[in-house]
Legacy VTK file of the C-alpha trace (Angstrom):
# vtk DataFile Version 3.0
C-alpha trace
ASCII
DATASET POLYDATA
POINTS 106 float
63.219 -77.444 30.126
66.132 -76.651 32.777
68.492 -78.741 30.925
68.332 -77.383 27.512
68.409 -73.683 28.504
71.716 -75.145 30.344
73.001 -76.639 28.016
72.232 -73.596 25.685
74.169 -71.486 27.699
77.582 -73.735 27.827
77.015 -74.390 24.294
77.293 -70.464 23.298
80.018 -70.261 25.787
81.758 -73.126 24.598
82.448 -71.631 21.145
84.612 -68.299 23.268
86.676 -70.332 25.555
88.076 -73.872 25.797
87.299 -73.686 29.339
83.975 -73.316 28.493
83.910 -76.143 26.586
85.502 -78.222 29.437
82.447 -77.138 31.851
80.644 -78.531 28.702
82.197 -81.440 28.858
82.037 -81.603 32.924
78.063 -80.898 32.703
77.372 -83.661 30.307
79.359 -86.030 32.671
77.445 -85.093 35.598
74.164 -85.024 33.298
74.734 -88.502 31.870
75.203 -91.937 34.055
75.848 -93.874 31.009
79.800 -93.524 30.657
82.251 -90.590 31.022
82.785 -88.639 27.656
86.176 -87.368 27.082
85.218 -85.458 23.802
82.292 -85.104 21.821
83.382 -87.835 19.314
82.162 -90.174 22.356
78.412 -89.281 20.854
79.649 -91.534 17.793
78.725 -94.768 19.112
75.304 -93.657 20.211
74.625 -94.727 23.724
75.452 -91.360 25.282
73.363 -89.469 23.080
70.702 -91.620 23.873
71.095 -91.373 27.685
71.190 -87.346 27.369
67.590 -87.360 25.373
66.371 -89.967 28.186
67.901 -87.205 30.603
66.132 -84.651 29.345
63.138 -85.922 28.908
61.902 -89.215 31.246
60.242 -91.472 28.721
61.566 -90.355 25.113
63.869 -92.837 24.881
61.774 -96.648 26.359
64.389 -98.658 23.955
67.897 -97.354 25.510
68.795 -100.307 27.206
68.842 -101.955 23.420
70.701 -99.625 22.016
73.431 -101.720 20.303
76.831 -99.606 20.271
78.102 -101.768 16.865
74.615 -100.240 15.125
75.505 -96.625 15.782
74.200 -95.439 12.746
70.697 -96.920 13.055
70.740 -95.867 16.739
71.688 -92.494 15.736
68.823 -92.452 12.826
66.023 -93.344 15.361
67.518 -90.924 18.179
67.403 -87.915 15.968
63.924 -88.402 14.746
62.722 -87.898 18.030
64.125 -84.611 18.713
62.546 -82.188 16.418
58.779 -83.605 16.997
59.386 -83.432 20.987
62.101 -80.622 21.422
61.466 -78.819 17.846
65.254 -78.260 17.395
65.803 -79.771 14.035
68.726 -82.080 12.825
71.732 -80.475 11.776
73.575 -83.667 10.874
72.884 -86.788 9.263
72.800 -89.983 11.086
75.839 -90.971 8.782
77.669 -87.692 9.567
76.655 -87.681 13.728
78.710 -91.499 13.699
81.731 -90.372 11.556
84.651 -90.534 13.669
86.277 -87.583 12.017
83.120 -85.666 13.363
84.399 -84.262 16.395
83.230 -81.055 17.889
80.825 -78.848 15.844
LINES 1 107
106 0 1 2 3 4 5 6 7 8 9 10 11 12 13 14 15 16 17 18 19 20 21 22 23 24 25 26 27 28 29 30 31 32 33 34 35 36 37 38 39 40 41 42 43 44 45 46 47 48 49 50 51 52 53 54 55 56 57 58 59 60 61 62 63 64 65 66 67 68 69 70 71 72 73 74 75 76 77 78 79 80 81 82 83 84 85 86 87 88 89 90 91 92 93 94 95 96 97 98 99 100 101 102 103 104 105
């Protein structure tokens, strides 16, 4: 998919430069319609993660409009259960660590 290999590429980048990881930042904004992120602690509350799997791939996520931003971590536990069986990347975090506040950028 165009997208990931995209995304793939800023993310490398991202971890040489902190400009790179502001044209991270500035892709996901223009990828997602959902709300602007300011840093990737915005994923916390689950509703732009969701909107960037739904961006990627039309369909994968039918229940977005109900997901609930005070139930985060259940969001978060459904989201990432879809990813390895349609993208094959597997989870790195839990659901638990992906809502932590203190989680910031990886």
């Amino acid at each position: 998919h165009p997208l990931v290999e995209d995304l793939s590429v800023l993310i490398s980048l991202s971890y040489f430069s902190s400009s790179a990881f502001d044209r991270l930042l500035r892709w996901m904004n223009e990828v997602l319609s959902e709300k602007e992120m300011t840093n990737f602690s915005d994923w916390n509350e689950s509703l732009n993660f969701g909107a960037f799997l739904e961006t990627l791939s039309p369909g994968l996520v039918p229940e977005i409009s109900e997901l609930y931003p005070l139930k985060a971590s259940e969001n978060i536990c459904k989201l990432v259960k879809k990813t390895p069986e349609h993208f094959g990347v597997p989870s790195v975090l839990t659901a638990e660590e992906f809502t932590d506040p203190r989680v910031d950028e990886l």
